[in-house]
C-alpha positions as CSV (number, residue, x, y, z in Angstrom):
1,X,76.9,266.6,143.8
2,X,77.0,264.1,140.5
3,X,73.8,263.1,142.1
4,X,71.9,266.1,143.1
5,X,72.6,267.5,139.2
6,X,71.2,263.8,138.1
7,X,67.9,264.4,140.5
8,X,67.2,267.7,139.1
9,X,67.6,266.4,135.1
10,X,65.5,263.6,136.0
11,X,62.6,265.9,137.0
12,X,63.1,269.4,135.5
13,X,59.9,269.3,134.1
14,X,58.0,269.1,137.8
15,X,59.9,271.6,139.0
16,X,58.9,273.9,135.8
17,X,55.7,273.2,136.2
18,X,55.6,274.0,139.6
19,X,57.3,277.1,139.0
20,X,55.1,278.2,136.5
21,X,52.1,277.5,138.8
22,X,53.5,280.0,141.4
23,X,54.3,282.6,139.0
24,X,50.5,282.2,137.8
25,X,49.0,282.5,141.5
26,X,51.3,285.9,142.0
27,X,49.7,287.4,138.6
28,X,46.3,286.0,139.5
29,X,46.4,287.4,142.8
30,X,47.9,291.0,141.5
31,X,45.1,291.4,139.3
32,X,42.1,290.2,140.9
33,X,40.7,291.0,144.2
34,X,38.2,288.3,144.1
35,X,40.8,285.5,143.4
36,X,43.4,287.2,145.9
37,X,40.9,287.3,148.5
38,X,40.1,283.1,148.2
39,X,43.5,282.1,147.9
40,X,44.4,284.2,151.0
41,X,41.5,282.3,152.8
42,X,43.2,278.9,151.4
43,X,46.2,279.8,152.4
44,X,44.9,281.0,155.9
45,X,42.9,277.7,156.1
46,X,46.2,275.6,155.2
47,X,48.4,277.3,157.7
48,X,45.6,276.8,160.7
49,X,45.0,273.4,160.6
50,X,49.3,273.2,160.4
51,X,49.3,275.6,163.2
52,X,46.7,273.2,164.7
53,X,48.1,269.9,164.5
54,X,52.0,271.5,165.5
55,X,50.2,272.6,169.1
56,X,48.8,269.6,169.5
57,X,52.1,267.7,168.9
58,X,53.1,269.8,171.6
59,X,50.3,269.6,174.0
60,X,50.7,265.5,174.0
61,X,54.2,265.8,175.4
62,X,53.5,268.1,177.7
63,X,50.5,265.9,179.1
64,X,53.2,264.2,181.5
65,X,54.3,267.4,183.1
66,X,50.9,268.1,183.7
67,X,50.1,265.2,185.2
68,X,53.0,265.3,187.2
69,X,51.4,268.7,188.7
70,X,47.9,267.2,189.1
71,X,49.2,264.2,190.9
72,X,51.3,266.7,193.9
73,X,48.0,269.0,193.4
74,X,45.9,266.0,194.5
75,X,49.0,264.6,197.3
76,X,48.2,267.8,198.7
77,X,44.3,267.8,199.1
78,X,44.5,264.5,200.0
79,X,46.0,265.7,202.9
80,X,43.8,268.2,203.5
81,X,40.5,265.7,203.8
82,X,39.4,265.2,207.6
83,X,40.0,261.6,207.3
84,X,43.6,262.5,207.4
85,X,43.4,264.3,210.6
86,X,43.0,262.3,214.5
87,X,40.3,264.6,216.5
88,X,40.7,264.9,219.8
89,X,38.0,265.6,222.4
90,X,38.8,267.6,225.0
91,X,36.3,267.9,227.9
92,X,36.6,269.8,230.8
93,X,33.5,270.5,233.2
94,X,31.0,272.4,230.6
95,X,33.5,273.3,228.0
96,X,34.3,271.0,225.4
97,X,37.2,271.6,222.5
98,X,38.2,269.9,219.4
99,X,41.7,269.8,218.1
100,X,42.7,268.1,214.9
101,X,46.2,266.9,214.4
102,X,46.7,265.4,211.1
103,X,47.8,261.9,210.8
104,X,48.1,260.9,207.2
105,X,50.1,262.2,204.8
106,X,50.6,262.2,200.8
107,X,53.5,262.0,198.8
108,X,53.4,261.7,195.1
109,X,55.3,259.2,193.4
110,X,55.1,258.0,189.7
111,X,55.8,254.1,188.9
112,X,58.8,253.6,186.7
113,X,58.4,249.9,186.9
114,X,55.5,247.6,187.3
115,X,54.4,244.2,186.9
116,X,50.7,242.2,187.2
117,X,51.1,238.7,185.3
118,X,53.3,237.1,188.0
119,X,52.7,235.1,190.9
120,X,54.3,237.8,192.8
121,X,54.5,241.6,191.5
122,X,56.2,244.3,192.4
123,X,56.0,248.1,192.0
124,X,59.0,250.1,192.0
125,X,58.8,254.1,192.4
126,X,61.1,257.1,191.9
127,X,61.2,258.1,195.2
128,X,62.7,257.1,198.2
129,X,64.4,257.4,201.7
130,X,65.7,261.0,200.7
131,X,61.8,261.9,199.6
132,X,60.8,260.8,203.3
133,X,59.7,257.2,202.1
134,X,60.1,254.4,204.6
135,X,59.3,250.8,204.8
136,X,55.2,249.7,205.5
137,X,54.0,253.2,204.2
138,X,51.0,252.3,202.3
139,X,50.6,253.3,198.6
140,X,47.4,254.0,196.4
141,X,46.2,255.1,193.2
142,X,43.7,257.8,192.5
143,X,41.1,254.8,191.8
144,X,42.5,252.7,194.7
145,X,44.2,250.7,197.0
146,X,47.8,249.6,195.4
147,X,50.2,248.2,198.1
148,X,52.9,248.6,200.3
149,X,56.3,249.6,200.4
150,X,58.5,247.0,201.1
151,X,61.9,248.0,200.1
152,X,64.1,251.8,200.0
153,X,66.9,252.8,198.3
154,X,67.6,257.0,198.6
155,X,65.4,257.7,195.6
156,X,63.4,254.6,194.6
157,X,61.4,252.7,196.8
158,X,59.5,248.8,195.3
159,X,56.1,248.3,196.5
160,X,54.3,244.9,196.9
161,X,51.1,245.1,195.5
162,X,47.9,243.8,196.3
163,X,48.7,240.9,193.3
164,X,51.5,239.3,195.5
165,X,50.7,236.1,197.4
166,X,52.1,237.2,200.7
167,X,49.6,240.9,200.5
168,X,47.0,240.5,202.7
169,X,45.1,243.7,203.9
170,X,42.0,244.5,206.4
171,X,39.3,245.4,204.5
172,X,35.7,245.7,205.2
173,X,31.8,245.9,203.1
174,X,30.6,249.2,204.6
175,X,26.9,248.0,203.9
176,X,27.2,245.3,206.8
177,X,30.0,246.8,208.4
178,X,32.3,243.7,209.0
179,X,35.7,243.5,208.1
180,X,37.6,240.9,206.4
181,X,41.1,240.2,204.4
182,X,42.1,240.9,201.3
183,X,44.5,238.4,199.4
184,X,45.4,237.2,195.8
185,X,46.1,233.4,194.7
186,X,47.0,234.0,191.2
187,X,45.8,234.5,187.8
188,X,43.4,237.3,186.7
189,X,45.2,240.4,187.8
190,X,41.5,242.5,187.8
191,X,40.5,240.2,190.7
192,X,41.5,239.7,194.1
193,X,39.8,237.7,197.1
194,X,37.7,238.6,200.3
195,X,38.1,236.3,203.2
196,X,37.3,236.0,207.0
197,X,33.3,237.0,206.2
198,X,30.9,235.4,208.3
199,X,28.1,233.8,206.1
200,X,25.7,235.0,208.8
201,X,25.4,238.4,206.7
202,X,23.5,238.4,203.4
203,X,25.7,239.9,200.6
204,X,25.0,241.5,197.1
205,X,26.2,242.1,194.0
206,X,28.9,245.0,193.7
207,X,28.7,245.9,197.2
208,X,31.6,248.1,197.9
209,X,34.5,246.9,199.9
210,X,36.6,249.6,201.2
211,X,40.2,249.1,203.9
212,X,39.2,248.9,207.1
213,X,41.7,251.4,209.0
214,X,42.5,248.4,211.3
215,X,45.6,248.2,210.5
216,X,48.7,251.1,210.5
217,X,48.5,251.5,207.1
218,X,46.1,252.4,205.1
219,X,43.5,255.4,206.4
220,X,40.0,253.8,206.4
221,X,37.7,254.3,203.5
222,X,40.1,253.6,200.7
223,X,38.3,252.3,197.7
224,X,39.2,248.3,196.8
225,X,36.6,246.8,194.6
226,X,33.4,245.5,194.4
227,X,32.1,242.1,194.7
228,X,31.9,240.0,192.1
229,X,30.6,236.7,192.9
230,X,30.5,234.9,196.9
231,X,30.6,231.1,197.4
232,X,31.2,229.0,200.7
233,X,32.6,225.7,201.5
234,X,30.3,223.5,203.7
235,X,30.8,223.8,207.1
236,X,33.4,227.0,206.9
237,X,31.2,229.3,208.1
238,X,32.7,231.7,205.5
239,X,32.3,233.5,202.8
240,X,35.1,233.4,199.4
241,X,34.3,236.6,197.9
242,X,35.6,237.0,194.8
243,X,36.3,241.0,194.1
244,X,36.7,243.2,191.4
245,X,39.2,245.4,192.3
246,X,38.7,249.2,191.4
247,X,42.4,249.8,190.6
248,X,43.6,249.1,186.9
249,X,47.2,248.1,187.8
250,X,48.2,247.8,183.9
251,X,47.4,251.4,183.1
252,X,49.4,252.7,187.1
253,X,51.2,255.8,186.4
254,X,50.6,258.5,189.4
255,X,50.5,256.8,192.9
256,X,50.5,258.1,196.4
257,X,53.0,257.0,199.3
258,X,50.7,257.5,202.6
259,X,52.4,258.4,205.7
260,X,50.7,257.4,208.8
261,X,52.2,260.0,211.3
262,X,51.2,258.0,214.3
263,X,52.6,254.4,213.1
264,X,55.6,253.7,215.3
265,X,53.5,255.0,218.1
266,X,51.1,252.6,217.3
267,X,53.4,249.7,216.6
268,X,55.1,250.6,220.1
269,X,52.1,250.5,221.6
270,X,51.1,246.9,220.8
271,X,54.9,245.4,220.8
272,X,54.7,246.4,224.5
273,X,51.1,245.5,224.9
274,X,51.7,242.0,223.7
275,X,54.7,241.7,225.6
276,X,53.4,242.2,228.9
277,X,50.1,239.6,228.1
């Protein structure tokens, strides 16, 4: 209190001047329309741009729930696109009939934990086995290829990404049409390399490279990166392409767990396959 009194004794003469001020604008606006009418605009001025800058306060944290409804809103088209869906042909004498049964689909998923300047990264994800999430399910970002889920618990799941040394992925250049592997050795995080390409084909500079759909993971088509720079070793035969990957894996935030309906199937399938050879 002993304080508040000091404040107040300290700067009584701000505060009547400031009252004085007030009482001023009330008589000037009382007694002139003119003057009234401009402070009024002031005052309505003042008040806007507070109004304004309060409602975009507000808007910035509510950017994360919307982006938490784009992200399902995009899970869900994704699922919708025909590269999603197996056709089947079904002929019989004259009459011919096509039935699509979808074989990928798109969970949303938001990274809670992420890493890109180690030998070996990892993604980890707030969802898991009780959100449908199981182990190999590939993941992606709305720019690109991101990884694959190598570990559940029942509501968090850890990816391995692309920058781990053990990732390797089919991928192909759709221009030629050949497919190749994807890997990472280290160091730059924006760059990962292309293998396995025969040096028969005549390459270019940011030809797309795309996944494959060899594999059981990945649908075909998904965006990787682009090519940076190619060089070969004598007598390989191959191409080291060195790729700039499309994904930016320090700004990750919305992802995509990709279930391929048909994997176990598939895996069956060869297990067996292999097993009678």
């Amino acid at each position: 209190m002993e304080s508040l009194i000091a404040f107040l004794k300290r700067y009584n003469y701000v505060f009547v001047f400031l009252l004085l001020e007030i009482v001023a604008l009330v008589f000037i606006t009382k007694n002139s329309n003119y003057q009234s009418s401009k402070i009024v605009q002031a005052s309505n001025s003042v008040a806007g741009r507070c109004y304004g800058v309060v409602t975009s306060v507000f808007d910035y944290f509510g950017l994360r729930r919307e982006n938490e409804l784009l992200a399902a809103e995009n899970a869900e088209l994704r699922a919708r696109l025909e590269s999603s869906y197996i056709s089947y042909n079904l002929r019989t004498f004259e009459h011919e009939d096509t039935v699509y049964n979808q074989r990928y689909s798109y969970t949303e998923a938001q990274v809670i934990k992420n890493s890109w300047n180690q030998r070996n990264n990892y993604i980890m994800l707030n969802k898991g086995r009780r959100q449908g999430i199981k182990l190999d399910q590939a993941v992606i970002s709305p720019q690109g290829i991101v990884g694959v889920v190598v570990s559940t618990t029942d509501n968090f799941c850890t990816v391995m990404p692309v920058l781990h040394s053990n990732s390797r992925n089919s991928v192909k250049i759709p221009r030629i049409n050949t497919n190749g592997s994807l890997v990472w050795t280290g160091g730059d995080f924006r760059y990962a390399r292309l293998i396995d390409i025969p040096t028969t084909y005549r390459l270019r500079l940011n030809d797309t490279v795309v996944t494959s759909g060899m594999a059981n993971d990945f649908p075909e088509g998904v965006m990787v990166g682009f090519v940076e720079k190619a060089y070969t070793e004598r007598g390989s035969g191959f191409y080291t392409i060195k790729v700039r990957l499309a994904t930016e894996f320090t700004k990750l935030d919305h992802v995509y767990i990709i279930d391929n309906r048909f994997k176990a199937e598939q895996d069956s399938l060869m297990a067996r396959t292999q097993k009678e050879d």
